[in-house]
KOLMARSE-372556 format. One record per residue (C-alpha): x, y, z; residue in one letter. Coordinates in nm, 4 decimals. Layout:
N
[vexnu [X, Y, Z], a];
...
END
This chain:
405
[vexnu [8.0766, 4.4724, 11.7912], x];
[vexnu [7.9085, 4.4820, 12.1551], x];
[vexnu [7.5800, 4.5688, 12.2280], x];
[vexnu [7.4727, 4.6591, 11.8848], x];
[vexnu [7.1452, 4.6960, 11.7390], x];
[vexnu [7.0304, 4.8036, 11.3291], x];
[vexnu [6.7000, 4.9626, 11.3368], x];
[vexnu [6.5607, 4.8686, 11.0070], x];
[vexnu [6.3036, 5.0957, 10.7602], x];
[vexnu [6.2133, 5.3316, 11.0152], x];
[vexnu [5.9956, 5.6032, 10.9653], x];
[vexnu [6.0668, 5.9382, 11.0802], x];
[vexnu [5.8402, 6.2186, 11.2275], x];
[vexnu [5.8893, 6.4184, 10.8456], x];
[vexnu [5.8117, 6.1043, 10.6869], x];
[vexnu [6.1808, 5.9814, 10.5600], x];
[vexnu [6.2494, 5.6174, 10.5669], x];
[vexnu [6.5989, 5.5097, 10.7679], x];
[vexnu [6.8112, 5.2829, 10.9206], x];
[vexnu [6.9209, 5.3096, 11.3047], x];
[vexnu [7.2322, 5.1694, 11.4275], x];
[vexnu [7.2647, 5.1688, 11.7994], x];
[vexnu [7.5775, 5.0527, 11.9302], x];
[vexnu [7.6848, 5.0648, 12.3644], x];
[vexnu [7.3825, 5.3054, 12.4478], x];
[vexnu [7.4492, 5.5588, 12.1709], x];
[vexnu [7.3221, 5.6412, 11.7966], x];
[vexnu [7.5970, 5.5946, 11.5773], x];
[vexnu [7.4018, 5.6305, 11.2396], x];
[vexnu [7.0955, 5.7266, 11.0915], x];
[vexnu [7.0521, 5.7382, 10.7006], x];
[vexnu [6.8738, 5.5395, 10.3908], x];
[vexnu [6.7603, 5.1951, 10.4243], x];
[vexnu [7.0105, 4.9434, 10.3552], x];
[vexnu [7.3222, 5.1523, 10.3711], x];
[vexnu [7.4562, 5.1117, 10.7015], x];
[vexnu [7.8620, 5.1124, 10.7324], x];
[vexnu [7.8055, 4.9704, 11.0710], x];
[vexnu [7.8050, 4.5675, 11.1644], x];
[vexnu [7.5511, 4.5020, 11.4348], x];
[vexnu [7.5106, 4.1979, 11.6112], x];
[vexnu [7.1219, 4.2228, 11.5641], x];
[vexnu [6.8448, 4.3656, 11.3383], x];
[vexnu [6.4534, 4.5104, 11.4515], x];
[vexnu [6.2669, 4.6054, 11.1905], x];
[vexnu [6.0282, 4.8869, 11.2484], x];
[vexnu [5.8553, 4.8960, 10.9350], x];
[vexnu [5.5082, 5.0241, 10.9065], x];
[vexnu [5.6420, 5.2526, 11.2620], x];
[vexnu [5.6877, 5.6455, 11.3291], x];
[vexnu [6.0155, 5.6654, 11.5093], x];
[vexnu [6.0755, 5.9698, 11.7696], x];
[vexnu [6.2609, 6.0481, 12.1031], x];
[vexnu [6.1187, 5.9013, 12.3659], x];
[vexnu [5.8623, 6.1157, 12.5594], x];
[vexnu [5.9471, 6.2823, 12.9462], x];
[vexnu [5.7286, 6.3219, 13.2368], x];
[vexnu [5.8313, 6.6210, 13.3550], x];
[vexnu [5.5828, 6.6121, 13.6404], x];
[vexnu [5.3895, 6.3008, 13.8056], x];
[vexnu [5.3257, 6.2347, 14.1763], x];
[vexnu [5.3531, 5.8398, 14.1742], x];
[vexnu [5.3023, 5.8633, 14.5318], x];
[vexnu [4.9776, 5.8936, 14.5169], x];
[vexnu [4.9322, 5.6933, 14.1965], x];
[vexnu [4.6054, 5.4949, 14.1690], x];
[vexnu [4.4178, 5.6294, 14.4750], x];
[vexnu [4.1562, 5.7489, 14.3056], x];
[vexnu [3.8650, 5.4699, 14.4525], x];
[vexnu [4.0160, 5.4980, 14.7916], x];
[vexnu [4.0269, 5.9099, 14.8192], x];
[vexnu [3.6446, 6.1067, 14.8373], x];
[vexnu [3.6747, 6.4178, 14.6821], x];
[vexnu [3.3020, 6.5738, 14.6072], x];
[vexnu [3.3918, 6.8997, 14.5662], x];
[vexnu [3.5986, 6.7872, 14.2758], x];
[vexnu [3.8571, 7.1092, 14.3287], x];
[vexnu [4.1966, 7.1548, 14.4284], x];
[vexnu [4.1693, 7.2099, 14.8087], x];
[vexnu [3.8876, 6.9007, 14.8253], x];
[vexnu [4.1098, 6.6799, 14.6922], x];
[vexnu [4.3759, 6.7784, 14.9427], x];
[vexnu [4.1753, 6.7811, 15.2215], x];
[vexnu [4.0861, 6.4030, 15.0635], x];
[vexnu [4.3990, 6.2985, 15.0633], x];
[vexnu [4.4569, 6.4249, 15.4307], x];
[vexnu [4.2107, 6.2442, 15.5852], x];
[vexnu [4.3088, 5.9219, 15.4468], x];
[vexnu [4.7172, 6.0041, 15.4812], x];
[vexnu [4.7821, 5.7627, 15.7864], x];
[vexnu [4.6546, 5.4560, 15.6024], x];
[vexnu [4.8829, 5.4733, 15.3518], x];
[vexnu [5.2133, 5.2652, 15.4134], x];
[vexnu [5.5793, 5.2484, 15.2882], x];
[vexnu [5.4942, 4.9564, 15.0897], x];
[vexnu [5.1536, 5.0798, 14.9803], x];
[vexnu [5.3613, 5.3907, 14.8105], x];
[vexnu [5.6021, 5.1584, 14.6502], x];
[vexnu [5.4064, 4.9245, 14.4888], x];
[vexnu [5.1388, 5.1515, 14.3243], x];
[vexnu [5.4098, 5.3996, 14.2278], x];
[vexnu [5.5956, 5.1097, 14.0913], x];
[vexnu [5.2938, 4.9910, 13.8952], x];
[vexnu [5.2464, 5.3602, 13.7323], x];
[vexnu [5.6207, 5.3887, 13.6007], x];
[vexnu [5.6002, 5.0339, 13.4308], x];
[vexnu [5.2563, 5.1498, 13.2867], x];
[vexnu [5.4535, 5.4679, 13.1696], x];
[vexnu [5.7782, 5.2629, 13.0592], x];
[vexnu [5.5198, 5.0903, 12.8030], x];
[vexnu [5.3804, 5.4115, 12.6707], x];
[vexnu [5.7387, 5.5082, 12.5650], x];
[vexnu [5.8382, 5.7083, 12.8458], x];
[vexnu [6.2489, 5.6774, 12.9921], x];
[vexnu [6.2414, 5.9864, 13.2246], x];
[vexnu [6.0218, 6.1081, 13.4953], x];
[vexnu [6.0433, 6.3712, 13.7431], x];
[vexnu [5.7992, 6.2639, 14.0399], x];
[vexnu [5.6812, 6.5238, 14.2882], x];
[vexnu [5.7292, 6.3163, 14.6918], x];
[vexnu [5.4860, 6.4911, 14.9306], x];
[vexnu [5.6998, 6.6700, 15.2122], x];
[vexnu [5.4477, 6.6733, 15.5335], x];
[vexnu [5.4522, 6.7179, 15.8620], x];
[vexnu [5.1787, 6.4473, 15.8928], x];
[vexnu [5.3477, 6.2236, 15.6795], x];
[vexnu [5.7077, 6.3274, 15.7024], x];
[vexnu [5.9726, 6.1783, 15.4365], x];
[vexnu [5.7491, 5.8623, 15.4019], x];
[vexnu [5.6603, 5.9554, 15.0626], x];
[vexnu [6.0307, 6.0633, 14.9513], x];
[vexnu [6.1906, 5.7537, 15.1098], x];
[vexnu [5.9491, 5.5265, 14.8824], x];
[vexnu [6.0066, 5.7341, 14.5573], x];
[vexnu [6.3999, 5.6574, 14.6202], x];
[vexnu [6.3224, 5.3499, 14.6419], x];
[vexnu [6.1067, 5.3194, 14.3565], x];
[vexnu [6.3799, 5.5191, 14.1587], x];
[vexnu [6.6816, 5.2568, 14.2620], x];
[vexnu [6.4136, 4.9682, 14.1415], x];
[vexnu [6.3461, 5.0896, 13.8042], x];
[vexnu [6.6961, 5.2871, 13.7643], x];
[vexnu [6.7582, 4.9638, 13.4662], x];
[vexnu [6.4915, 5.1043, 13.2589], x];
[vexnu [6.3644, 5.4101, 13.3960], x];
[vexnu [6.5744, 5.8050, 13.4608], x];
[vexnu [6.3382, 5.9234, 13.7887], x];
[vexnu [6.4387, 6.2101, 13.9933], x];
[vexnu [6.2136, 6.2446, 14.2869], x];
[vexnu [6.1232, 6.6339, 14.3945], x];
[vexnu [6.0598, 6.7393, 14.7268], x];
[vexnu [5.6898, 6.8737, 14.7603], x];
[vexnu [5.7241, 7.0943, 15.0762], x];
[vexnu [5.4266, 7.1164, 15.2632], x];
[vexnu [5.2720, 7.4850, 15.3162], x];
[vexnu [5.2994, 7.7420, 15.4944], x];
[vexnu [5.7313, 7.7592, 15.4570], x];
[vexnu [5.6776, 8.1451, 15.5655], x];
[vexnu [5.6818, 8.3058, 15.9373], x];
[vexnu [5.6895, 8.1423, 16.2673], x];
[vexnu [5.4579, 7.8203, 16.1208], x];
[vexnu [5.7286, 7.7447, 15.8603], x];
[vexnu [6.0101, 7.6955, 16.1278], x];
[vexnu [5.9196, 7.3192, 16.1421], x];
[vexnu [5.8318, 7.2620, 15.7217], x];
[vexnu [6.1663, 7.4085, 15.6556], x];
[vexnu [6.3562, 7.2085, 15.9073], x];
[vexnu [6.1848, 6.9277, 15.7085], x];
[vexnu [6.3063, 7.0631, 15.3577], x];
[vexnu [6.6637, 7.0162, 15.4842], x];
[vexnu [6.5803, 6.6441, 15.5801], x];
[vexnu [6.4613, 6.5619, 15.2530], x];
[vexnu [6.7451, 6.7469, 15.0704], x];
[vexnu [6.9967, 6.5369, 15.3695], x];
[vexnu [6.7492, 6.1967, 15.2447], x];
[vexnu [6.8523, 6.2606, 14.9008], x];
[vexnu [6.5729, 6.4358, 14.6607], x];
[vexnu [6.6827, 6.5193, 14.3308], x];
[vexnu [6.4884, 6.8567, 14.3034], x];
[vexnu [6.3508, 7.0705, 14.4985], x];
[vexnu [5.9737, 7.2033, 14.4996], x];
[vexnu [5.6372, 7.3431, 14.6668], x];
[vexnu [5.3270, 7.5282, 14.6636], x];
[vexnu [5.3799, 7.8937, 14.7139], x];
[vexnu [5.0130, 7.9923, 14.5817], x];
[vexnu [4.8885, 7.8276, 14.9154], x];
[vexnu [5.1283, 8.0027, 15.1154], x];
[vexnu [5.0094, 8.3186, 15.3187], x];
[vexnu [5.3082, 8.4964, 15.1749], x];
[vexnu [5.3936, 8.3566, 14.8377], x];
[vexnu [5.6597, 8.5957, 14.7382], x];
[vexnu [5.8268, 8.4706, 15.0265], x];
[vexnu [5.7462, 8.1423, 14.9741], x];
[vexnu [5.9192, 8.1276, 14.6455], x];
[vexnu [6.2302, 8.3227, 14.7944], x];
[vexnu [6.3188, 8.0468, 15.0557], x];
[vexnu [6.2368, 7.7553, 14.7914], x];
[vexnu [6.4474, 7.9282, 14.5734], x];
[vexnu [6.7294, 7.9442, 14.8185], x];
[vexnu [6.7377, 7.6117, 14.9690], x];
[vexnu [6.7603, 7.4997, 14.5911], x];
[vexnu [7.0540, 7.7416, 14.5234], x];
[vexnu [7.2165, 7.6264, 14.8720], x];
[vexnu [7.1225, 7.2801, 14.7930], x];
[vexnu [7.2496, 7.2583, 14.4213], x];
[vexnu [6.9386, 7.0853, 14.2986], x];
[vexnu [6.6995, 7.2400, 14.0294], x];
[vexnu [6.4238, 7.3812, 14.1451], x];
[vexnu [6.0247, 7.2933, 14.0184], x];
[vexnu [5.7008, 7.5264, 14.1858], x];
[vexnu [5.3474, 7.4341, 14.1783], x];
[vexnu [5.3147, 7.8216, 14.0649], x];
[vexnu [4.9889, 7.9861, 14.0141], x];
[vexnu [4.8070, 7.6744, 14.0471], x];
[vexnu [4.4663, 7.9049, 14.0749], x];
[vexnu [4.2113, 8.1414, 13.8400], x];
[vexnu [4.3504, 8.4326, 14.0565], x];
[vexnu [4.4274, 8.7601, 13.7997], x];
[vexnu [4.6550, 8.8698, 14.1327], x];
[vexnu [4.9019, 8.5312, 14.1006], x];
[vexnu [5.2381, 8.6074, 14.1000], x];
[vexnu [5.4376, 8.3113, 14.1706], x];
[vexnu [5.6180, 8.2759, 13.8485], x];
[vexnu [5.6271, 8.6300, 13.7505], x];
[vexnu [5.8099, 8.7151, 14.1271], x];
[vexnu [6.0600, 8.4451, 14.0594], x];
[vexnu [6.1910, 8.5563, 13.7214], x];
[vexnu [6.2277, 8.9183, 13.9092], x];
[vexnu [6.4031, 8.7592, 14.1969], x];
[vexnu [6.6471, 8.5583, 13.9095], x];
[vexnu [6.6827, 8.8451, 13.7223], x];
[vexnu [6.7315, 9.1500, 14.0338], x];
[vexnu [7.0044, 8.9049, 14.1587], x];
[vexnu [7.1388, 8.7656, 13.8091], x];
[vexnu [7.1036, 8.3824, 13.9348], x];
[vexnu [7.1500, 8.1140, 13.6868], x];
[vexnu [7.0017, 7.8022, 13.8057], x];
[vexnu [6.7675, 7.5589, 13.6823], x];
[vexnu [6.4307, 7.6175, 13.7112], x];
[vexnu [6.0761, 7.5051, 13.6032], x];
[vexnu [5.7562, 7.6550, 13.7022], x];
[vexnu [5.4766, 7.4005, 13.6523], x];
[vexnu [5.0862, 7.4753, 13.5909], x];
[vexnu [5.1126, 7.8459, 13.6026], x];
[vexnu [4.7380, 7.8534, 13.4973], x];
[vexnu [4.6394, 8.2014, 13.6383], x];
[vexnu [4.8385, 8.3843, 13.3382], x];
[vexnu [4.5572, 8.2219, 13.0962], x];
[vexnu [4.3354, 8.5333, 13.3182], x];
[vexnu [4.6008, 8.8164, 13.2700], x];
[vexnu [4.5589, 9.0673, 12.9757], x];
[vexnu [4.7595, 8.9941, 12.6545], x];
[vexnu [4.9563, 9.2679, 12.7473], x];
[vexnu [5.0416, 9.1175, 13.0957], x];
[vexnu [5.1217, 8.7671, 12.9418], x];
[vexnu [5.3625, 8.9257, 12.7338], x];
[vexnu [5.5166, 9.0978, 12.9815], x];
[vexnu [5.5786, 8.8342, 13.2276], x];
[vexnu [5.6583, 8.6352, 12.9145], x];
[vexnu [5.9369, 8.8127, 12.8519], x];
[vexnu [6.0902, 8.8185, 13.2257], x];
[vexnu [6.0203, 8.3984, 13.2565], x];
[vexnu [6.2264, 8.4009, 12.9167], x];
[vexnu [6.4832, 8.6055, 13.0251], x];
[vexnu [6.5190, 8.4260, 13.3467], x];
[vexnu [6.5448, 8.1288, 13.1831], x];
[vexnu [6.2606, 7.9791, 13.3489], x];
[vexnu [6.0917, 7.6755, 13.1905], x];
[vexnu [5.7397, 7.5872, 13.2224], x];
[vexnu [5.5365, 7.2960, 13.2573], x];
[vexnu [5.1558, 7.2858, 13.0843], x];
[vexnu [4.9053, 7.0369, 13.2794], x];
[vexnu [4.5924, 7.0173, 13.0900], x];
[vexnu [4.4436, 6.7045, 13.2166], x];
[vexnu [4.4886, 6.7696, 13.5726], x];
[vexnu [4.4562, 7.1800, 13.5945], x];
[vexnu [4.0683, 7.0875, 13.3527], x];
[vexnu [3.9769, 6.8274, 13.5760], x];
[vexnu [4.0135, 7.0241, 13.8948], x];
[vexnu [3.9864, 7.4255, 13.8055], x];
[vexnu [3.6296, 7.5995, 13.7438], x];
[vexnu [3.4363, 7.4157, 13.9033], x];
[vexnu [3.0479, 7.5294, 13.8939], x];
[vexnu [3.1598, 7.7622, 13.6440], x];
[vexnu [2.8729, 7.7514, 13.4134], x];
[vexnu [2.9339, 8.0550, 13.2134], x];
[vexnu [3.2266, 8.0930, 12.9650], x];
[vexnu [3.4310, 7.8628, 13.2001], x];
[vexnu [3.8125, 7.9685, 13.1275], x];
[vexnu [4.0335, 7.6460, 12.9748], x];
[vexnu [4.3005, 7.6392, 13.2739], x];
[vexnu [4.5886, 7.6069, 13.0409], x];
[vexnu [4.8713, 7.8437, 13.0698], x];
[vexnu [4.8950, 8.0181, 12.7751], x];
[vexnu [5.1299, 7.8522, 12.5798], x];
[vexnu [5.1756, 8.0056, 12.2377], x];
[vexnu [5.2322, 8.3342, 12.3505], x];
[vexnu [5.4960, 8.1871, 12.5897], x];
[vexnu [5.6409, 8.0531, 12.3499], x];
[vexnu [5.6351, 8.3513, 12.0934], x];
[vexnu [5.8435, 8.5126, 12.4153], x];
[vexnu [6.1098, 8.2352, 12.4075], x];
[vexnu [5.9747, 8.0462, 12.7043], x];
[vexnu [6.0468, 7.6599, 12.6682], x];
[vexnu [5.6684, 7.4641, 12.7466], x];
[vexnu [5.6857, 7.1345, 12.8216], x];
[vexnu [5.3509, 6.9462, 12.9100], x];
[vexnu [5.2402, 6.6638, 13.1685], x];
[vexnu [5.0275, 6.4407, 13.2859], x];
[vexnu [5.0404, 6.5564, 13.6228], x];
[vexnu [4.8109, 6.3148, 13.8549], x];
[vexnu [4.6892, 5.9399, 13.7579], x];
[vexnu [4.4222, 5.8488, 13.8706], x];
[vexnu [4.4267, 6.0142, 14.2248], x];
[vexnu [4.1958, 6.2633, 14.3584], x];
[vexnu [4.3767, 6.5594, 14.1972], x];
[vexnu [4.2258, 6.3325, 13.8109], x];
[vexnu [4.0676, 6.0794, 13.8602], x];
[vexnu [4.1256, 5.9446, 13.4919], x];
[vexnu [4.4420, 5.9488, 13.2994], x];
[vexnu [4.6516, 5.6333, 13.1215], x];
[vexnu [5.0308, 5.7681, 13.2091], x];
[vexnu [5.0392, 5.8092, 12.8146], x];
[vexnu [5.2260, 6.1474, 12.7070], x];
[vexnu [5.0053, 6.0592, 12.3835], x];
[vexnu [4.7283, 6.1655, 12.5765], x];
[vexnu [4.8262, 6.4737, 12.6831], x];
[vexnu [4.9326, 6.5683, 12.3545], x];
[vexnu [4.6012, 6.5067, 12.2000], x];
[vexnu [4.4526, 6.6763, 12.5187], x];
[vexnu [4.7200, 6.9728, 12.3789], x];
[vexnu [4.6009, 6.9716, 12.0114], x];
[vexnu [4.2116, 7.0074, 12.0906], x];
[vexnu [4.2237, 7.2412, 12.4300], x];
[vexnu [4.5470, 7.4519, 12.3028], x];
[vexnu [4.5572, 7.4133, 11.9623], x];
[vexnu [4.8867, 7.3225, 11.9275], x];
[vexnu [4.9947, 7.1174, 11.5933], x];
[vexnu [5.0929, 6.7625, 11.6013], x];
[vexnu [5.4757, 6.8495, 11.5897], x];
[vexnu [5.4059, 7.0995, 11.8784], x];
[vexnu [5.2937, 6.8460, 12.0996], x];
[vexnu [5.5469, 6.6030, 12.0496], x];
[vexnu [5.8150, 6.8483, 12.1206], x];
[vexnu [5.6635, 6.9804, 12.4162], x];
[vexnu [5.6266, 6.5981, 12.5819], x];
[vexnu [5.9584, 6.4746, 12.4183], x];
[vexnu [6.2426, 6.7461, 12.3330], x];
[vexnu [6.0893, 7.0528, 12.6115], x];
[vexnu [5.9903, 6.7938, 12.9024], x];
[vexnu [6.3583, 6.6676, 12.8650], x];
[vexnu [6.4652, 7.0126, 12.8653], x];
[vexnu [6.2172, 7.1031, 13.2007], x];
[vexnu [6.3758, 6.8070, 13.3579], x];
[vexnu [6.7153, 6.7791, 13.2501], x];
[vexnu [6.8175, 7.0841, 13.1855], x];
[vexnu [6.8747, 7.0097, 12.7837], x];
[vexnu [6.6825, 6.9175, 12.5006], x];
[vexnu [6.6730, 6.5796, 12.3332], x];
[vexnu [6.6665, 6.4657, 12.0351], x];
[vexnu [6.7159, 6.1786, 11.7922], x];
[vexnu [7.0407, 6.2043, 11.6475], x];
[vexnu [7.4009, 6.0787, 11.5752], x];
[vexnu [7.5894, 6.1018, 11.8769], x];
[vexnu [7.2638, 6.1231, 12.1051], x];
[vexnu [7.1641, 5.8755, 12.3842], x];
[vexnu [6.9790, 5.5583, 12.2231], x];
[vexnu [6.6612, 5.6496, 12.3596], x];
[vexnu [6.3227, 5.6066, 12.1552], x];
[vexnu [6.0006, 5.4715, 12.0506], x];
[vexnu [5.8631, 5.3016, 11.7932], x];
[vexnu [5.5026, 5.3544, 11.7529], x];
[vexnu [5.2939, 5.1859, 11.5294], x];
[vexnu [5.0877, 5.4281, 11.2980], x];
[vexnu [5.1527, 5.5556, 10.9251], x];
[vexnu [5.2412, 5.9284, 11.0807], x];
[vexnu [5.2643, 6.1525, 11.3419], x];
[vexnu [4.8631, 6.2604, 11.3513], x];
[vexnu [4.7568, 5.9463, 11.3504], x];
[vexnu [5.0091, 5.8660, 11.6224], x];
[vexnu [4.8473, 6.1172, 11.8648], x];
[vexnu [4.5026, 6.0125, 11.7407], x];
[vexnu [4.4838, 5.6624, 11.7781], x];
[vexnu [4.7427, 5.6402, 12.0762], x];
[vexnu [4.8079, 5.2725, 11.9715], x];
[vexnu [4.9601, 5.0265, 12.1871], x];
[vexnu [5.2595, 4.7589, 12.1450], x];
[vexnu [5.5011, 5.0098, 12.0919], x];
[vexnu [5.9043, 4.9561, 12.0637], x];
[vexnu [6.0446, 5.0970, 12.3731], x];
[vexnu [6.4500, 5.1725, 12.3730], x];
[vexnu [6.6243, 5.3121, 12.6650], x];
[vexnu [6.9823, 5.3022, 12.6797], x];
[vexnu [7.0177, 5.1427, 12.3518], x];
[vexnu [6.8312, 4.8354, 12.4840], x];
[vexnu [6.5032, 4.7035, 12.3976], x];
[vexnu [6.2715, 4.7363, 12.6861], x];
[vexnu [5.9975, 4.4584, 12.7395], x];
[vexnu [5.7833, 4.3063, 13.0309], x];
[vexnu [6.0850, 4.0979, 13.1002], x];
[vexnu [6.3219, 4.3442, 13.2002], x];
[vexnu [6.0717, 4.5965, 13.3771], x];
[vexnu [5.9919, 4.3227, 13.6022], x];
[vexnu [6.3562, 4.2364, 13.6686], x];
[vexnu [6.4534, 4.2955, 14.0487], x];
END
């Protein structure tokens, strides 16, 4: 046997003991302890470990990773932080981008993620700077890290001041971005903003991912106006709408209606708790809302809900660890999700957001996973603990090979 590795006593998210045998990249069987019909070359014992897919970040912006103590943002909003980051925009270099994005997707790698989907602003200040680092970073870490970079197309895309921004969109799909994206809540026409993202991604082939309804605005429409669009025109495409936090104002009645059209457009969506509490309702002193899309009752519609970090560390949040852990305890006590729920939705649904299917640990599957050490799943989320078993690819990943050129 090649490339073969038996996972020993191994406890699973329901509590079973197994065995794991990995062999060339893939699962080839999972059952009792002991009773492996498969030689491998080498054992890892995972005893006293809760065993699950590895987790997805189905939305980061490693490009501006870290900038937190170099960006002022006093207003502590959305726009301040923009206008931060602006203002600031021509000191950051090629190299600058590189290394700190570099930095966050070993810091991730450790925390037991394999996949990440990384938003590259798309300016007219800073042109494809952004994208061309994130490629680079992606070729880098491609031995122990799945990135796609995503074009973040600066606003407005609409009328005679969007000539230039979508000129721009066709250099970064020409440089190579993975998925397409942008912000058509800060357009001056959304609607239309959403139709020509939505197009360059169909013309393009590349999924596409909106910052949708990124506000507290009951008259939002992003996501709801691209499920109409999908479903007028009966497209089938991959899609992801990420924050969508202005549904958490609409009535019930609303939710479930646009619910139902996201679902039948098969739209997925992205939760961001960390980032969308750290930067909505601000001097909101009175019943401030939660800023979390309402996630049970998209579900209850059929909607797949993934959840993110979003920012780390940056003027957009200025805390955050890059540990999906995190966000799923963030999950549990903001949405009161269960423990299971919040796994899935940074594991099986973020793969689904990102690769357009779900994941999961099983026979035939890819040999991704993590080992974490706790007794179970709750505690897991709780405690958040570190040295954790990292697998990607069917190979072991340590400090070693991350920092491999």
């Amino acid at each position: 046997m090649t490339n073969s590795i038996l996972f020993t006593n191994a406890q699973l998210i329901d509590g079973s003991l197994v065995d794991i045998a990995v062999e060339n990249g893939r699962i080839s069987w999972i059952g009792k302890p002991s009773l492996s019909p498969v030689a491998c070359e080498t054992k890892t014992e995972l005893s006293g470990y809760v065993v699950a897919a590895s987790f997805v970040e189905p939305h980061a912006h490693l490009d501006k990773a870290f900038l937190a103590d170099r960006i002022s943002n006093p207003a502590g909003d959305l726009m301040g932080a923009i206008r931060g980051l602006e203002e600031v925009r021509t000191t950051i270099t090629h190299k600058d981008i590189v290394e700190r994005a570099t930095r966050a997707v070993k810091l991730m790698s450790q925390n037991g993620v394999t996949s990440i989907r990384t938003h590259a602003d798309t300016t007219l200040s800073g042109g494809l700077s952004s994208v061309l680092a994130l490629l680079e970073v992606k070729r880098n870490c491609a031995h122990f890290m799945d990135i796609q970079v995503a074009m973040l197309l600066e606003w407005p895309v609409t009328g005679t001041a969007g000539k230039e921004r979508q000129a721009l969109a066709r250099d970064a799909v020409a440089a190579g971005v993975d998925v397409i994206g942008g912000c058509p809540h800060l357009d001056p026409n959304p609607r239309g903003a959403v139709e020509f993202l939505l197009a360059i991604a169909i013309d393009a082939q590349l999924p596409l991912d909106l910052h949708a309804d990124e506000n507290m605005r009951t008259d939002s429409s992003d996501v709801e106006h691209l499920a109409d669009v999908v479903i007028r025109d009966n497209v089938s495409h991959q899609m992801n709408a990420s924050h969508c936090v202005s549904l958490s104002t609409r009535s019930e009645e609303d939710i479930d209606r646009i619910a139902a059209k996201v679902a039948r457009a098969g739209i997925t969506v992205t939760a961001l708790p960390q980032t969308n509490l750290f930067l909505q309702e601000r001097g909101v002193s009175t019943s401030p809302a939660r800023a979390i899309t309402p996630i049970h009752r998209l579900q209850q519609a059929g909607v797949v809900v993934a959840a993110g970090a979003d920012n780390l560390q940056d003027p957009f949040n200025l805390v955050g660890r890059g540990d999906p852990l995190e966000i799923a305890s963030l999950l549990m006590v903001s949405a009161h999700v269960s423990a299971p729920q919040a796994l899935q939705m940074i594991s099986s649904n973020a793969h689904q957001a990102v690769h357009g299917i779900t994941s999961s640990l099983a026979v035939g599957g890819p040999a991704d996973f993590i080992a974490i050490p706790a007794t179970n799943l709750r505690e897991s989320i709780a405690m958040g603990p570190p040295d954790r078993i990292v697998v990607y690819g069917g190979v072991v990943i340590d400090n070693q090979i991350r920092n491999r050129k």
